[in-house]
N, C-alpha and C positions, 0 to 999 in steps of 0.2 A: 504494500500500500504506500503510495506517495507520500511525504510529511509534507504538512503544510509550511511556509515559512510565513513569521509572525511579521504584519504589516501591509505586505501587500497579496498574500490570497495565492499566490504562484506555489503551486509543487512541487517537491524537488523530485528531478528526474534519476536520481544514478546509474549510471551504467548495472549491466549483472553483476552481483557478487556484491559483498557487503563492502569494500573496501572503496567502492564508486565512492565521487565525491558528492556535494549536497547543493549541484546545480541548480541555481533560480533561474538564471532564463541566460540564452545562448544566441548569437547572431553567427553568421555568415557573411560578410560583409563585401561587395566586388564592385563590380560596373553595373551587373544588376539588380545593386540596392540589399535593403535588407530582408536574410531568409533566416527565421528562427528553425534553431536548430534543439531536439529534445536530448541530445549525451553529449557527451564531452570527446568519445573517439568517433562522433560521424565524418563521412568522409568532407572535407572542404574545399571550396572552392574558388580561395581568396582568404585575405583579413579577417580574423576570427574574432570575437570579443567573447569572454566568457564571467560569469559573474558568481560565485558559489559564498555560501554561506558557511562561515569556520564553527558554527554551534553542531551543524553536521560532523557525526565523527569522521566519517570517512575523507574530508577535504585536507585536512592537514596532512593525510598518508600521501593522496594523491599526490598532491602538491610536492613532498619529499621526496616523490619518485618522480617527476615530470624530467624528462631529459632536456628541454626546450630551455631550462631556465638554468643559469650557472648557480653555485652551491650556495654564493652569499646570497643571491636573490631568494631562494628557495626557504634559506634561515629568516630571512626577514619578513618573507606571507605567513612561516607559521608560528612567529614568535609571539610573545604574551604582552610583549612592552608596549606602550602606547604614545610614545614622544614623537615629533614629529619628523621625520630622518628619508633620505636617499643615499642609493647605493646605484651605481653606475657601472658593469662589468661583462667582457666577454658580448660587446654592442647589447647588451639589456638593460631596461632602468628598471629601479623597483623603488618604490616609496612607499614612507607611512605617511596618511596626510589626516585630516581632521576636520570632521562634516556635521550637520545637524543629526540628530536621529529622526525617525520618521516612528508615530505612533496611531494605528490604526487609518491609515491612508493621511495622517495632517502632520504637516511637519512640527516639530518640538524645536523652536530654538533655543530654549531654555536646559536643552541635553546635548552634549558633543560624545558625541562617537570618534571612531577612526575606521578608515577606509585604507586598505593596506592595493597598491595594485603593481604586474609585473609587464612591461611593455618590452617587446620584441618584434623585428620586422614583418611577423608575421600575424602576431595576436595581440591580444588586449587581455589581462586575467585579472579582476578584482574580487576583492573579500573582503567580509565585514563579519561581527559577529553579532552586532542588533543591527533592526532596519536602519537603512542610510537615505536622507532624502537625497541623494545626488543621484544616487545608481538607481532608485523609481525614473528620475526624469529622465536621466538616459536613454533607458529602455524606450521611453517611449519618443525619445529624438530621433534613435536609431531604427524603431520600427515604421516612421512616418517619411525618413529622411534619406538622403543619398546613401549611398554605399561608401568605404574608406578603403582608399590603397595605401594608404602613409601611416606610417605609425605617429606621426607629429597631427597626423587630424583628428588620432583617436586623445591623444595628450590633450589636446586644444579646447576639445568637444568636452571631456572628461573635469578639466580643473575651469574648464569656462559655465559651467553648469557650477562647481563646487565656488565659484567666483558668484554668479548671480545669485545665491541664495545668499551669501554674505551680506552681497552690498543691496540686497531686500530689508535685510533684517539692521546695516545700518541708518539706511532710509526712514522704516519704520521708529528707529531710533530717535533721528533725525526730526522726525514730525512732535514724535513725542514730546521735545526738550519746546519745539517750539509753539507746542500748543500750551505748555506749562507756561512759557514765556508771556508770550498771548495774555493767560490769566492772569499773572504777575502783574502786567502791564495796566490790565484793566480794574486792576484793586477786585474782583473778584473770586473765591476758590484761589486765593493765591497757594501755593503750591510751597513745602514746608522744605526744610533741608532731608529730611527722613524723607522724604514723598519721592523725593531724586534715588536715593539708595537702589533703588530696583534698578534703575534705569542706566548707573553707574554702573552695576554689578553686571547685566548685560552686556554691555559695553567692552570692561575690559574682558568677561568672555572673550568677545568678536576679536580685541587685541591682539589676547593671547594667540590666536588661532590664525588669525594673520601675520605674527611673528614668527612662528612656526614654518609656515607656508612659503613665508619672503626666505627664512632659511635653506629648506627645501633647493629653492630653487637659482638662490645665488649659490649653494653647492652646484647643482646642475650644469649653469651655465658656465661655472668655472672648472669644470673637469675636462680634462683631455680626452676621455676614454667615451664622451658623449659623442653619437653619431652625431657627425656631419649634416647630415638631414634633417636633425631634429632642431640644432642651434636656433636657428631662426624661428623657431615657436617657443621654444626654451624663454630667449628672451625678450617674444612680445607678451608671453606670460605673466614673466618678472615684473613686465613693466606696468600689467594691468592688476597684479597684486600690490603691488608701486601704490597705486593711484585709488587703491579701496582702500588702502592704508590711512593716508592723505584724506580720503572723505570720514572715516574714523576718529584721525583725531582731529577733523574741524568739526566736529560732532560733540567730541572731550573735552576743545576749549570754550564751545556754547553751553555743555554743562559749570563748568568752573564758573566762568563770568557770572550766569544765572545764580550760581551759589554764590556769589561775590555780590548781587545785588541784593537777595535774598537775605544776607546778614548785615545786608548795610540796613535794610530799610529794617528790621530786627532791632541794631542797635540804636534807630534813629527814635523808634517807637519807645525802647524803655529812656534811654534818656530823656523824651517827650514827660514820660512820665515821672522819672526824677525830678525832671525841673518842677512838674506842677505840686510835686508831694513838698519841693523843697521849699518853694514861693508859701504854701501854706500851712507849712512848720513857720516859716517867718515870721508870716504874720499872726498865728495862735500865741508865738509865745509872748508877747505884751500883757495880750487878755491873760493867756495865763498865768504869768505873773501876777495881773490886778487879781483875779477872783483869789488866787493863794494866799495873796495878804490878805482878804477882805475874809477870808475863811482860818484864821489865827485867832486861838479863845485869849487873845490880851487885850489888856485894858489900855484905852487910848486910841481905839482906833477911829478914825474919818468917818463920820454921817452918822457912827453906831447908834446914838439916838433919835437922829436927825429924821423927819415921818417920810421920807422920800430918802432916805440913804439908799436903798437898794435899786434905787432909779440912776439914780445919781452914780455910784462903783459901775453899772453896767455901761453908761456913758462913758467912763473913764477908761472902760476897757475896749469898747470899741475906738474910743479914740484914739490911745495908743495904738490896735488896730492898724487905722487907717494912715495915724502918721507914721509908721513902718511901711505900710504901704507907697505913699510917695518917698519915703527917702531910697526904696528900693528901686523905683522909679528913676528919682534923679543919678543914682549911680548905676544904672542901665542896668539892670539886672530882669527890668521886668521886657518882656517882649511880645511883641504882638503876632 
């Protein structure tokens, strides 16, 4: 019986025998476009792309025996590590690169995966061990789309897909800061420094993964041992992980700034309200003085018998009061 694989519904196919590997979908790739193929040994006829899942037991054996791939590529589809890395060897490339995951057909940018794949003049092999939103869209460029004879079309196609969901997710970014700004702007739902938190955290995710990536591929471009053919996608690549990079952090310093207005207009409010607490401390303490002496059980005090004494102490304390009030006035302290 077929396993299902979790995310998008495809079956894995494996050759006979338990030791097949855990094929999710397969092309053919030539002059006449794309022909899905159901194993992994059918015969071909042109450019091959293969896609298998490492949760399958059987993909890691395969993979160990595939003769097509030299020994370090081979170490690196079945290995456990997750950092972002290429290896260049015997005209094959192999990289670990780092993708959103995909969860019940909707992409998760909030989960990074890794996308392991081994590129040779003839095929295309990538692996994953949870769903990958990049290798759904794939599939479905390849099944709609021209056929490939170059292995620089299959690279192109491959990290230009792993490119556009990036710079979706920093775009979405992007809107976000500025609709926070937006409210900022408008005095209301102003937007707190915590409220940013999510949005930073997402962020340097997308960083992280595009440091990785730009690594990747300035290794690439600078090894001797990379075909000839490919250089020239190598680094229009480079250079369009360059420039999501670039839209990244002008995204990072629209947060910053935001949080830089955000604690001004912060500190502008409590000071606001310092002044007003401190203006009337000012002017209470006069009165409070008058009513303190008028509230002392000694003898000798002002009005005590007088039938309007208590008319009288209250006028006295507002009017200290008020003459506090203008002297703070004239020594500028009061402000409009």
């Amino acid at each position: 019986m077929a396993e299902q694989d979790q995310g998008t519904g495809k079956a894995f196919r494996p050759p006979f025998g338990a030791a097949g590997p855990g094929l999710i979908w397969a092309f053919d790739l030539g002059d006449h476009g794309a022909r899905a193929i159901e194993t992994c040994d059918a015969e071909t006829s042109g450019f091959r792309w293969l896609h298998l899942s490492l949760a399958h037991q059987g993909s890691a054996s395969w993979i160990s025996r595939l003769e097509a791939l030299p020994e370090d590529v081979r170490e690196m589809m079945v290995a456990s590590d997750s950092h972002q890395r290429a290896i260049v060897e015997g005209g094959a490339v192999g990289c670990v690169i780092h993708d959103f995951e995909r969860d019940f057909e909707r992409s998760d940018s909030s989960q990074v995966g890794v996308l392991r794949f081994a590129l040779t003049p003839e095929m295309m092999i990538t692996a994953r061990l949870h769903p990958i939103r990049s290798a759904d869209v794939v599939r479905q460029k390849l099944a709609r789309g021209p056929g490939i004879e170059e292995p620089g079309d299959a690279l192109d196609l491959l990290i230009g897909t792993v490119s556009e969901g990036i710079a979706a997710v920093v775009r979405e970014l992007g809107l976000d800061v500025q609709r926070a700004e937006d409210a900022f702007l408008d005095g209301r739902h102003s937007p707190s420094t915590h409220g940013l938190i999510g949005i930073r955290r997402r962020l340097a995710m997308v960083n992280r993964m595009l440091d990785g990536l730009r690594a990747v591929f300035r290794r690439l471009e600078g090894d001797e041992d990379l075909p000839e053919a490919m250089l020239a996608t190598v680094e229009r690549l480079n250079q369009r992980i360059q420039a999501l990079g670039a839209d990244a952090l002008g995204v990072q310093r629209q947060i910053h700034q935001l949080r830089e207005e955000i604690d001004i207009s912060v500190d502008q409010r409590t000071n606001q309200n310092l002044y007003v607490l401190s203006i009337m401390t000012a002017l209470m303490l006069p009165a409070t003085f008058v009513t303190g002496l008028f509230g002392m059980n000694t003898g000798g005090l002002p009005w005590a018998q007088a039938p309007h004494g208590t008319l009288l102490a209250t006028l006295l304390a507002l009017g200290t009061a008020g003459a506090t009030y203008l002297f703070l006035r004239w020594m500028g302290f009061m402000r409009r």
